[in-house]
Backbone as numpy.savetxt, mean C-alpha at the origin, in Angstrom:
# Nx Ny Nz CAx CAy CAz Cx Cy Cz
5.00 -14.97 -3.33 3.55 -14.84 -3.21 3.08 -13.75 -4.17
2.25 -14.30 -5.00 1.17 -13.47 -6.12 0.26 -12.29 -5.18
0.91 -11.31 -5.06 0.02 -9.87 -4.55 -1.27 -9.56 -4.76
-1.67 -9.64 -5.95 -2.51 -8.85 -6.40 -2.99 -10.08 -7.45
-3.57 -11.86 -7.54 -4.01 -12.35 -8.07 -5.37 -12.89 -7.67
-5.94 -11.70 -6.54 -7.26 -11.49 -6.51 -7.12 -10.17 -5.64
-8.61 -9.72 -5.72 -9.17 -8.63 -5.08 -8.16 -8.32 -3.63
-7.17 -7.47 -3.27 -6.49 -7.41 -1.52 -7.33 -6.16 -0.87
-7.74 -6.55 0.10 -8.12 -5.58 1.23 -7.19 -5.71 2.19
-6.22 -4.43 2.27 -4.97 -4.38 2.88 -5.20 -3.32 4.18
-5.21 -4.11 5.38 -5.43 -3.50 6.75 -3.92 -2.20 6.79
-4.46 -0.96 7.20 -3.61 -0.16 7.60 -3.46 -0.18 8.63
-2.73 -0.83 9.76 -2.49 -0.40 11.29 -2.37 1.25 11.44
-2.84 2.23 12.11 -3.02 2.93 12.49 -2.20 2.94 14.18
-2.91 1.44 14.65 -2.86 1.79 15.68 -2.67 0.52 16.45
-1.20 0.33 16.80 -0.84 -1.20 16.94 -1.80 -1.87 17.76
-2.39 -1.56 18.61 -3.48 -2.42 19.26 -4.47 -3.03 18.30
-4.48 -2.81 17.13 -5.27 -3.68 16.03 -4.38 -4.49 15.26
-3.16 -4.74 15.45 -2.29 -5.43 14.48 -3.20 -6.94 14.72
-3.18 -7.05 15.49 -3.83 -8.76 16.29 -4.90 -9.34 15.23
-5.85 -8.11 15.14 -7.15 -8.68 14.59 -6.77 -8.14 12.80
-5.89 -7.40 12.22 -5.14 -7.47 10.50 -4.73 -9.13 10.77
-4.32 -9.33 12.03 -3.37 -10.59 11.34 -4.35 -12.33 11.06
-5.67 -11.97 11.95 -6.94 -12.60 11.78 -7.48 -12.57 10.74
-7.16 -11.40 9.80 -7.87 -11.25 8.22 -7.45 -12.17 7.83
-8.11 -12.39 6.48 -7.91 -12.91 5.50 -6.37 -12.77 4.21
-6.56 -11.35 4.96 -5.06 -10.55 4.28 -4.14 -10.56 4.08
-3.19 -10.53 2.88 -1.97 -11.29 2.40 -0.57 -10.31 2.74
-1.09 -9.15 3.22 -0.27 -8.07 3.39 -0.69 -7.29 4.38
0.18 -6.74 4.98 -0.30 -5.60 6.30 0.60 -4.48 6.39
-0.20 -3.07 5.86 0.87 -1.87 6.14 0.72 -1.10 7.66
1.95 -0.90 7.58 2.41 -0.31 9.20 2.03 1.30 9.35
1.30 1.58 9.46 1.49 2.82 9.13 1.77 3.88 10.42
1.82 2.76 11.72 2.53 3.26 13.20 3.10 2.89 13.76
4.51 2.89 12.47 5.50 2.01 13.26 6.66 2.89 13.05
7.73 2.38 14.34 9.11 3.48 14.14 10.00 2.45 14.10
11.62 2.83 14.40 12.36 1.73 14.22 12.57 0.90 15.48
12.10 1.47 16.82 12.35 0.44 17.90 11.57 -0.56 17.62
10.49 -0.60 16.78 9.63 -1.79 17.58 9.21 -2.13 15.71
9.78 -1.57 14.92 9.20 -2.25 13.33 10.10 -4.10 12.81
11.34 -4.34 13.71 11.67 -5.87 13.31 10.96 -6.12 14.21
10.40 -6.15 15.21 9.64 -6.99 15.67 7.95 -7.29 15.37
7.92 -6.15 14.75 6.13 -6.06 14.15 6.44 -7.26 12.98
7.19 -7.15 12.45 7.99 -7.51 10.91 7.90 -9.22 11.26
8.78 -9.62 12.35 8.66 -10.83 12.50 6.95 -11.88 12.83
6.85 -10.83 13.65 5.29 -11.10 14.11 4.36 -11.25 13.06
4.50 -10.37 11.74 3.49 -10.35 10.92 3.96 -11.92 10.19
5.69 -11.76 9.74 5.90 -13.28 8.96 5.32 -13.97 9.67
5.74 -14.53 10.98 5.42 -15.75 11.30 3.61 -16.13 11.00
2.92 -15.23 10.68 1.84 -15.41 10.16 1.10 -15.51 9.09
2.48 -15.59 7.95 2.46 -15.68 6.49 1.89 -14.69 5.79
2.23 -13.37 6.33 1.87 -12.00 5.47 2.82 -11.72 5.37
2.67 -10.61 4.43 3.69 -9.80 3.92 3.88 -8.25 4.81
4.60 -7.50 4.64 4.81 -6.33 5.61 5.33 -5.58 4.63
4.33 -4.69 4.89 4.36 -3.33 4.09 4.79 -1.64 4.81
5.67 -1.17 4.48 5.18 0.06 5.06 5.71 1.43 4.37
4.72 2.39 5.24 4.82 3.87 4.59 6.04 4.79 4.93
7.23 5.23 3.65 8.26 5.09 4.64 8.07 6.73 4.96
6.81 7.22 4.43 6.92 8.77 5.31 6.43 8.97 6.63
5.73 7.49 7.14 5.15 7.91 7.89 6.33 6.68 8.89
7.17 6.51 8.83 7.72 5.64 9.49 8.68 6.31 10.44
8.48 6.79 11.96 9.14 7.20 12.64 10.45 6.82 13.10
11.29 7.52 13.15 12.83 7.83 13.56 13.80 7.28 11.90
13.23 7.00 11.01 13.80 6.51 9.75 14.83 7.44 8.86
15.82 6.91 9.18 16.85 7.95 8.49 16.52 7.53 6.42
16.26 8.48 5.92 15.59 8.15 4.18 17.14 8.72 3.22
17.85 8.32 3.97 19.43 7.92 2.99 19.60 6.71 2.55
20.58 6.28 2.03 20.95 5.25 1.22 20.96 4.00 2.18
21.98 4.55 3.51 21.98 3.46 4.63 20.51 3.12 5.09
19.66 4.34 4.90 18.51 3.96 6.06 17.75 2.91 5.08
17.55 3.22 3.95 17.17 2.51 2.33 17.20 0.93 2.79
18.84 0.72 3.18 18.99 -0.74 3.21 18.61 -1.56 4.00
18.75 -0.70 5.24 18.20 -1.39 6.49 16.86 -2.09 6.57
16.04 -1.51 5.85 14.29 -1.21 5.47 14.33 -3.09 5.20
14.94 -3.14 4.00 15.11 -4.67 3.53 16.16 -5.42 4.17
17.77 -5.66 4.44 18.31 -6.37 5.22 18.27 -6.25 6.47
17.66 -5.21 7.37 17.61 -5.20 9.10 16.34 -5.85 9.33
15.37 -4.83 8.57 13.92 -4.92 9.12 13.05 -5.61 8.22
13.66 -6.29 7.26 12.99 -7.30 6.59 11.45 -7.23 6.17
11.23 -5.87 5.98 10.24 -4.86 5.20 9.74 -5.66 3.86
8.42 -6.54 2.89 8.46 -6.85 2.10 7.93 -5.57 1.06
7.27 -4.87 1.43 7.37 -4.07 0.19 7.19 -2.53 0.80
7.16 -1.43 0.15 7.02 -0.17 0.86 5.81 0.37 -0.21
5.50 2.00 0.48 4.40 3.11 -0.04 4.95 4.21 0.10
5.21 4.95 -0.94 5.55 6.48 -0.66 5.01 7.47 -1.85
5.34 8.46 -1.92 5.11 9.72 -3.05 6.53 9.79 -3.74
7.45 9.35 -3.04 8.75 9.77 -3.87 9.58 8.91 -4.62
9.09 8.99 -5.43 9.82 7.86 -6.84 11.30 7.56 -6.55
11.75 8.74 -6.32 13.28 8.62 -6.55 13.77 7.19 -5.34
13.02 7.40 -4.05 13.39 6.96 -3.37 12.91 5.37 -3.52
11.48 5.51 -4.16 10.92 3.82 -4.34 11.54 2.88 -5.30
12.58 3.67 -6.38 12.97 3.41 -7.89 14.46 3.06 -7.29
14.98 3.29 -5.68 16.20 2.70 -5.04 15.31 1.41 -4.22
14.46 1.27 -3.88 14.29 0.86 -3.10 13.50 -0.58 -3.77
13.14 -0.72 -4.87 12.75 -1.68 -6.11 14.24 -2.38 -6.48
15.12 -1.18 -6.44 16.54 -2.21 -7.31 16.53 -2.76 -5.69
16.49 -2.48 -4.83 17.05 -3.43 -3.88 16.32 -4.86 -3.87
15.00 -4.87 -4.75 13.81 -5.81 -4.12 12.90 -5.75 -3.56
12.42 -4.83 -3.20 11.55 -4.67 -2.42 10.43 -4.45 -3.08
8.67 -4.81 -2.60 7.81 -4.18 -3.43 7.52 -2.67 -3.87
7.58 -1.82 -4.55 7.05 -0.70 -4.58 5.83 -0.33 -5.10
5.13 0.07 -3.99 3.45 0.95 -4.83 3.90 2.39 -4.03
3.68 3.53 -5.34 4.48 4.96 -5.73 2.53 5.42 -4.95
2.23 6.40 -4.17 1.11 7.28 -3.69 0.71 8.04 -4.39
-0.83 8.52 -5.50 -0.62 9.78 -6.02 -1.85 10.13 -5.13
-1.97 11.42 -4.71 -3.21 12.38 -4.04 -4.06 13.25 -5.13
-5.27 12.67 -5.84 -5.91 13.34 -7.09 -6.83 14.47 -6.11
-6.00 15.57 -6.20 -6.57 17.16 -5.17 -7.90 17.92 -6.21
-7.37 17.52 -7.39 -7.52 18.50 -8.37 -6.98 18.01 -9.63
-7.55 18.64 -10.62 -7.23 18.34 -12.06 -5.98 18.11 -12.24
-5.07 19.39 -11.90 -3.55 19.59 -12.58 -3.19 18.35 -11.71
-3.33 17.81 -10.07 -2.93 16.65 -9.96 -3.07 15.23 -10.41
-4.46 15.38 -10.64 -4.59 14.26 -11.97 -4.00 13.97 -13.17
-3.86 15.30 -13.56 -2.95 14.59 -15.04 -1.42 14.74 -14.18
-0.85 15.14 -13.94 0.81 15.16 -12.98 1.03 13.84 -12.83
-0.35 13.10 -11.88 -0.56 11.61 -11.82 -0.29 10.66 -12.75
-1.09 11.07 -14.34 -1.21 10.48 -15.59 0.53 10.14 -15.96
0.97 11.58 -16.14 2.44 11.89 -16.49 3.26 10.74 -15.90
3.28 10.60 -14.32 4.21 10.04 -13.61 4.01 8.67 -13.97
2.53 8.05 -13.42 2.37 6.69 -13.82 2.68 6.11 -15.37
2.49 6.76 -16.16 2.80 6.10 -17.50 4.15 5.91 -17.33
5.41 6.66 -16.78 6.99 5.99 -16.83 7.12 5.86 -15.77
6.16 5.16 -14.70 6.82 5.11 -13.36 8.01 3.87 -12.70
7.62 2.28 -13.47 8.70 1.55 -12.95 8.15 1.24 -11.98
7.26 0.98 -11.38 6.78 0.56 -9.70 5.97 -0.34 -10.21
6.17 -0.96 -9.17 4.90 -2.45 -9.45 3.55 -2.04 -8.51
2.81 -1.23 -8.29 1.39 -0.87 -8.45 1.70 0.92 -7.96
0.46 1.11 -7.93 0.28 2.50 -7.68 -1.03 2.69 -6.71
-1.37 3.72 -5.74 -2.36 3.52 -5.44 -2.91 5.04 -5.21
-3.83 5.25 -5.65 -5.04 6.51 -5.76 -5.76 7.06 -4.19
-5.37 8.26 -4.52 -5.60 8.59 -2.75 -6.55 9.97 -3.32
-7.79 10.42 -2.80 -8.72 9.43 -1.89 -9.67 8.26 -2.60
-9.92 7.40 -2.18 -11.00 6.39 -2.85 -12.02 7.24 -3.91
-12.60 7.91 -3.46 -13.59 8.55 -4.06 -12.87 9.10 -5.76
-11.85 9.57 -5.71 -11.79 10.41 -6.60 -10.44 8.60 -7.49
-10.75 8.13 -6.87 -9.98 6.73 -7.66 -10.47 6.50 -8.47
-11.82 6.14 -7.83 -12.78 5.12 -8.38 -13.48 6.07 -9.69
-13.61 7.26 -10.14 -13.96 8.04 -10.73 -12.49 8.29 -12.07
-11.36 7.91 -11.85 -10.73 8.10 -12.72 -9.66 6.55 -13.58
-10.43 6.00 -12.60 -10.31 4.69 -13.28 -9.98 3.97 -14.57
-10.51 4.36 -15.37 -10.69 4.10 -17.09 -9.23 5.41 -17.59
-9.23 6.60 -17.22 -8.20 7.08 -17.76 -6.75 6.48 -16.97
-6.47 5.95 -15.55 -5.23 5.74 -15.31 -5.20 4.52 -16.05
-6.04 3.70 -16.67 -5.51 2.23 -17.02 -5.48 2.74 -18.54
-5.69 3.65 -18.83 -5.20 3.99 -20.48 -3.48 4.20 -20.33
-3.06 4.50 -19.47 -1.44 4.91 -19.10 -0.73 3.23 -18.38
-1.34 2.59 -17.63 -0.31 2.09 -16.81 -1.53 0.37 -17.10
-0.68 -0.42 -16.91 -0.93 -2.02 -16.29 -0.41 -2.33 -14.91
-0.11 -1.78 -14.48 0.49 -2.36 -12.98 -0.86 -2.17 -12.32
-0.89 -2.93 -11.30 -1.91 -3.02 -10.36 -2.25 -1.96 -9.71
-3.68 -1.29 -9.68 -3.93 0.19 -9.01 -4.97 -0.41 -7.95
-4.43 0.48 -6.52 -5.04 0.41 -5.17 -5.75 1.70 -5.27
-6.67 1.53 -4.29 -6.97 2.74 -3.74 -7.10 2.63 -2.37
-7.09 4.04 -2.01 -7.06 4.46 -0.37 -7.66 5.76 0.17
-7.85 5.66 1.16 -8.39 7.09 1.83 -9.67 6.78 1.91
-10.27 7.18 3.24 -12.15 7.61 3.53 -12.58 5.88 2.80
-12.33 4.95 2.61 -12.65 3.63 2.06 -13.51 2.88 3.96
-14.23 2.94 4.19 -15.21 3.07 5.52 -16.20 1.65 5.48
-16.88 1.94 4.00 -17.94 0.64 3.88 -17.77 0.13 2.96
-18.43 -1.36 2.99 -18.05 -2.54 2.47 -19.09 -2.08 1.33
-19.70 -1.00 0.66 -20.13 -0.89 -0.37 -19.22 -0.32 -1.04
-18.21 0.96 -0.79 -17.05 1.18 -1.49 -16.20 0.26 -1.64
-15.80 -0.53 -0.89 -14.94 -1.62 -1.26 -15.44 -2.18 -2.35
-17.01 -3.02 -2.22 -17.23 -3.99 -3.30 -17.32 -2.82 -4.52
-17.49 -1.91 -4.96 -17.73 -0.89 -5.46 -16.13 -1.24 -6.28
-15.56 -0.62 -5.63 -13.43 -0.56 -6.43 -13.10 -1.84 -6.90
-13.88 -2.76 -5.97 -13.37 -4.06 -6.67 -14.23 -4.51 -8.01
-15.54 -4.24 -8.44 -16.24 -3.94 -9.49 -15.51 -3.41 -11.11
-15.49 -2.04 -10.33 -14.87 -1.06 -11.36 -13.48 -1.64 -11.94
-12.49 -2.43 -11.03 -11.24 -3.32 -11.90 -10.19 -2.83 -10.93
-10.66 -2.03 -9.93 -8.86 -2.24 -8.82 -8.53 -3.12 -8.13
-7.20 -3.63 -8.06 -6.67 -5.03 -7.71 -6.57 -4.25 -5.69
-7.12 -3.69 -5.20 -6.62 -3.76 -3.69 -7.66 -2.24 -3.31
-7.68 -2.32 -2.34 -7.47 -1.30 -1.41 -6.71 -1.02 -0.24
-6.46 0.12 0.14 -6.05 0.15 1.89 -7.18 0.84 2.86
-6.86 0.23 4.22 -8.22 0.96 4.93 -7.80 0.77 6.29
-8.00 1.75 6.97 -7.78 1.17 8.89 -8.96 0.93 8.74
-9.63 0.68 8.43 -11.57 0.63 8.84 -11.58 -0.94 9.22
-11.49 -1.38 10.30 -11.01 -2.51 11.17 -12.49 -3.74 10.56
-13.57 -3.05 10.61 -14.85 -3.75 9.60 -14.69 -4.11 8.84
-13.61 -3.77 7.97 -13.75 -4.70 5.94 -12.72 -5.35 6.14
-11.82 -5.50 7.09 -10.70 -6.54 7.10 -11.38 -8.08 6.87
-12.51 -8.43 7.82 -12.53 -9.59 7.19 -13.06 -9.79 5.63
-13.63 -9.17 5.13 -14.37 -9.09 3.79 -13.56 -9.52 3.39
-11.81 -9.88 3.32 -10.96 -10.10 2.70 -11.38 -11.64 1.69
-11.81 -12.48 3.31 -12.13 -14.13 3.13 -13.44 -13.84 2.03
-14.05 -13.12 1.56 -15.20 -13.24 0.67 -14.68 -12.87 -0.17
-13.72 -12.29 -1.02 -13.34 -11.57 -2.10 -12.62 -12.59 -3.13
């Protein structure tokens, strides 16, 4: 499945009592972002059998051992289709295995912006995504002077005017718990 061969509005579960209504979107992908290992193959199956993909954040992924073993499990236990993190090293193991990788940058401040620039131009990940929305959508034109891979954005993304807004400006996705723009997916 083609990821990113239109506009994705990618539901963040926050809070598994909304997985139900991500899986009602329109949405081709769903990140976990409250999930641990008792209960993530079974989110995992739940989401396939509904022909999405399963994404998740592996910093925020509770009880996850982030060694080599825990690495594998991600893809042969828990049948994880792609992950999100800040740490290359770990997404650049976790790509040779197959898996999707989009690498997190947080634009705080200038020196993190260009740090950002630096990393994405040799990063090796198949997208990247810009944290917070606001400061994405504003640096737009310089990350696509560095990189072609598909750029998300995320963070504070609330109304369906920022959304249509990122999708304007040329980003292939966003992420959002904002349970409101999930369906916008079917219009995009």
């Amino acid at each position: 499945m083609e990821v990113f061969s239109n506009f994705q509005i990618i539901p963040s579960i926050r809070r598994l009592t909304d997985l139900d209504t991500a899986l009602e979107s329109g949405a081709q992908v769903i990140l976990l972002t409250d999930a641990d290992i008792t209960n993530l193959q079974v989110l995992t199956q739940k989401i396939h059998a509904a022909g999405k993909q399963v994404w998740i954040n592996t910093e925020l992924l509770g009880g996850f051992g982030k060694d080599q073993a825990g690495l594998k499990l991600l893809k042969n236990y828990y049948k994880v289709d792609g992950v999100m993190s800040t740490d290359s090293a770990r997404l650049k193991t976790l790509r040779h295995m197959g898996l999707y990788t989009v690498q997190r940058f947080f634009m705080t401040d200038s020196r993190s912006f260009e740090t950002s620039l630096k990393l994405l131009k040799n990063s090796g990940m198949d997208a990247a995504e810009i944290l917070p929305a606001c400061a994405a959508a504003g640096t737009y034109e310089s990350l696509r002077r560095v990189t072609t891979i598909p750029l998300l954005a995320g963070g504070f993304v609330t109304g369906s005017r920022t959304a249509e807004q990122l999708r304007r400006i040329g980003f292939s996705g966003l992420t959002t718990s904002s349970k409101k723009l999930w369906p916008l997916q079917q219009n995009t």
